[in-house]
MDAnalysis code that builds the backbone (N, CA, C; Angstrom):
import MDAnalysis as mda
import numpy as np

u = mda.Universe.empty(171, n_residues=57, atom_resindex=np.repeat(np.arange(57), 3), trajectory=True)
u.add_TopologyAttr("name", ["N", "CA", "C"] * 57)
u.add_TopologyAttr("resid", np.arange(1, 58))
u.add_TopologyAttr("resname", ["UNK", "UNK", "UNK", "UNK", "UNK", "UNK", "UNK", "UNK", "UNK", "UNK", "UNK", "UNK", "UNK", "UNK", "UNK", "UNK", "UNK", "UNK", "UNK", "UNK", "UNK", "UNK", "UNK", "UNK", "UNK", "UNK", "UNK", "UNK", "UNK", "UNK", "UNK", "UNK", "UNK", "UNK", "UNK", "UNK", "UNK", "UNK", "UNK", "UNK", "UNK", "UNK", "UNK", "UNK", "UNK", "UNK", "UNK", "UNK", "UNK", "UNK", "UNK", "UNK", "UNK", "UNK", "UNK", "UNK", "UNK"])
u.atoms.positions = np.array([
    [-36.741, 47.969, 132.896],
    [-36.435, 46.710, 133.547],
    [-37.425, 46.521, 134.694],
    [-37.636, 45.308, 134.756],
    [-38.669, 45.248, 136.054],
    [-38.452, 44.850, 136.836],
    [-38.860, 44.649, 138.105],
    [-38.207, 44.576, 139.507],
    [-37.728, 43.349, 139.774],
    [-38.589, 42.499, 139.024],
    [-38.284, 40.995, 139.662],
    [-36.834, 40.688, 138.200],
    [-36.492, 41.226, 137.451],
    [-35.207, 41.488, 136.741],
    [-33.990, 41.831, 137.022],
    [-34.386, 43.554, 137.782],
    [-33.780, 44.036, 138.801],
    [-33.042, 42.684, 139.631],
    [-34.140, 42.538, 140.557],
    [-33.452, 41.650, 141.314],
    [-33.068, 40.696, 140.589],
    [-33.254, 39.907, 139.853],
    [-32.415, 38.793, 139.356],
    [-30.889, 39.511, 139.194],
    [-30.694, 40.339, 138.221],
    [-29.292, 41.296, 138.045],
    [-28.578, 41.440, 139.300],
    [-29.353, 41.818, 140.374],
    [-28.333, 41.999, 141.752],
    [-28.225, 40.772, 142.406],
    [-28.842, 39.903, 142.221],
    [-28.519, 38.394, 142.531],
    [-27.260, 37.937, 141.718],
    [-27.003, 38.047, 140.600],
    [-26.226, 37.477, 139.559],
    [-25.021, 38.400, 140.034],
    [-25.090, 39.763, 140.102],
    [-23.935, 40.346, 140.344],
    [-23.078, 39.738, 141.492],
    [-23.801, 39.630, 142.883],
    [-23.506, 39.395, 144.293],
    [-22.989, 37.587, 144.217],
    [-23.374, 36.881, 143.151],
    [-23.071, 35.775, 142.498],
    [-21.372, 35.471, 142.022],
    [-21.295, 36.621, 141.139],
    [-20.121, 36.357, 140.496],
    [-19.281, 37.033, 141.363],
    [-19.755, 38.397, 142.010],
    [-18.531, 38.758, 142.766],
    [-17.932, 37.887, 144.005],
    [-19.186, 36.901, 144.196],
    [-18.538, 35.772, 145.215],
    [-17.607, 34.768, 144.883],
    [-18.022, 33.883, 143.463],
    [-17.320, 33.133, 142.818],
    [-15.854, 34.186, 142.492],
    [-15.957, 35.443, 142.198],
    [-14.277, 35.972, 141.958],
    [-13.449, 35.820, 143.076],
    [-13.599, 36.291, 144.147],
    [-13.805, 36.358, 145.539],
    [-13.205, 34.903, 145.943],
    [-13.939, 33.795, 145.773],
    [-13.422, 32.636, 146.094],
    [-11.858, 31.964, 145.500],
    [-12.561, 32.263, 143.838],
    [-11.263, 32.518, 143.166],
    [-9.736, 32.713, 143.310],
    [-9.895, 34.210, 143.953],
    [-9.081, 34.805, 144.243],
    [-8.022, 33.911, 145.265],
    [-8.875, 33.771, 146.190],
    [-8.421, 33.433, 147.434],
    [-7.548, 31.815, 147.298],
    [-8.653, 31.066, 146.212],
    [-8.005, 29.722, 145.711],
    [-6.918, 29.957, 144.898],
    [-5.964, 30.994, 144.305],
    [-5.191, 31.088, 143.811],
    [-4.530, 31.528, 144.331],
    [-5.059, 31.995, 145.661],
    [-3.378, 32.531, 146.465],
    [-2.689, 31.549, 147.176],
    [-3.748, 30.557, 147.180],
    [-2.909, 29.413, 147.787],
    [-2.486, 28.394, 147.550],
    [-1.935, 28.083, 146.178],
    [-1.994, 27.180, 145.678],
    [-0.460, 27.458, 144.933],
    [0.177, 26.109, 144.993],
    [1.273, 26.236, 144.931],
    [1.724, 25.529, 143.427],
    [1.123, 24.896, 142.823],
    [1.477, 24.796, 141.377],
    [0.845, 25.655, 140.238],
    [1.683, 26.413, 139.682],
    [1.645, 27.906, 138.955],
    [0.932, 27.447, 137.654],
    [0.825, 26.392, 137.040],
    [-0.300, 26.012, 136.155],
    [-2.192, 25.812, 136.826],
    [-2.025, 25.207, 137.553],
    [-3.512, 25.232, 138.165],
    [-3.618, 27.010, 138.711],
    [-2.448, 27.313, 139.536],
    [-2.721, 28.497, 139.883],
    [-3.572, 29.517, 138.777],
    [-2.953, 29.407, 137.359],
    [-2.997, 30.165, 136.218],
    [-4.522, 30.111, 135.853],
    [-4.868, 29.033, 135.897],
    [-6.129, 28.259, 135.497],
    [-7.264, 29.087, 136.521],
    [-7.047, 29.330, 137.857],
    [-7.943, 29.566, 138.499],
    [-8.120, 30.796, 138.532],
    [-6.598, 31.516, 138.398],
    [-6.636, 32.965, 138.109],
    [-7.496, 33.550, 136.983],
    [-7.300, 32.808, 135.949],
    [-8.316, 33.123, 134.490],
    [-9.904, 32.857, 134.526],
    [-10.094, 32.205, 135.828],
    [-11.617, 31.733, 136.224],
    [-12.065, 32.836, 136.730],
    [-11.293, 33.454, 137.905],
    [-11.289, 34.881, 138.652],
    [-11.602, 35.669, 137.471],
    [-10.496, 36.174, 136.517],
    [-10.933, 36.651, 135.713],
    [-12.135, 36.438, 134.755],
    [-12.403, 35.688, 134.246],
    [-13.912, 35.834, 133.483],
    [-15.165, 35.706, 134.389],
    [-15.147, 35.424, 135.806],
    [-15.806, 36.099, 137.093],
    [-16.439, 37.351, 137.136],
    [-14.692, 38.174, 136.740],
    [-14.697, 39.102, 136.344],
    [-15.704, 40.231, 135.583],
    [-15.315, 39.443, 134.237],
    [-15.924, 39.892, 132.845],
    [-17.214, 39.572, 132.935],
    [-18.051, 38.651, 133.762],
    [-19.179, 38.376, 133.441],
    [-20.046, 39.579, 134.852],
    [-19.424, 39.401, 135.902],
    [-19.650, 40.696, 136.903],
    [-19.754, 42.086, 136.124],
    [-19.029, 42.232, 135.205],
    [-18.962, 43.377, 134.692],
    [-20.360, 43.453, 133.286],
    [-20.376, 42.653, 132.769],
    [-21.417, 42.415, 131.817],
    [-22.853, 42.723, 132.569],
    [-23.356, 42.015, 133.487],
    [-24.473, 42.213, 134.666],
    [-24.207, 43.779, 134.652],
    [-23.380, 44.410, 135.258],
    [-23.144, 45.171, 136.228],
    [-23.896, 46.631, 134.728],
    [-22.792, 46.531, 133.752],
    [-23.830, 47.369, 132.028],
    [-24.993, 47.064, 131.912],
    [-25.491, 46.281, 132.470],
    [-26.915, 46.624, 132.348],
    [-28.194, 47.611, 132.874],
    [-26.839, 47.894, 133.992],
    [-27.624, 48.501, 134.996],
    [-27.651, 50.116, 134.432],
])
């Protein structure tokens, strides 16, 4: 892998773990349990895609 890859990968990681992160936080506060659900599952594939980046390494 090459550096300027590298860095793209730790960009993308520091990316999604922000968007989960935000996520998170938008679902704790939110008081109708359908949108809640919705944002929670956003968190989650946040998630999954943080984690996808993250196997490459």
């Amino acid at each position: 892998m090459t550096t300027k890859e590298l860095l793209y990968v730790e960009d993308a990681l520091g990316h999604e773990k922000y968007f989960q992160t935000k996520c998170n936080e938008a679902a704790g506060q939110l008081q109708d349990a359908e949108l809640k659900a919705c944002v929670e599952q956003m968190a989650q594939k946040h998630q999954q895609i943080f984690q996808s980046f993250y196997n490459l390494l």
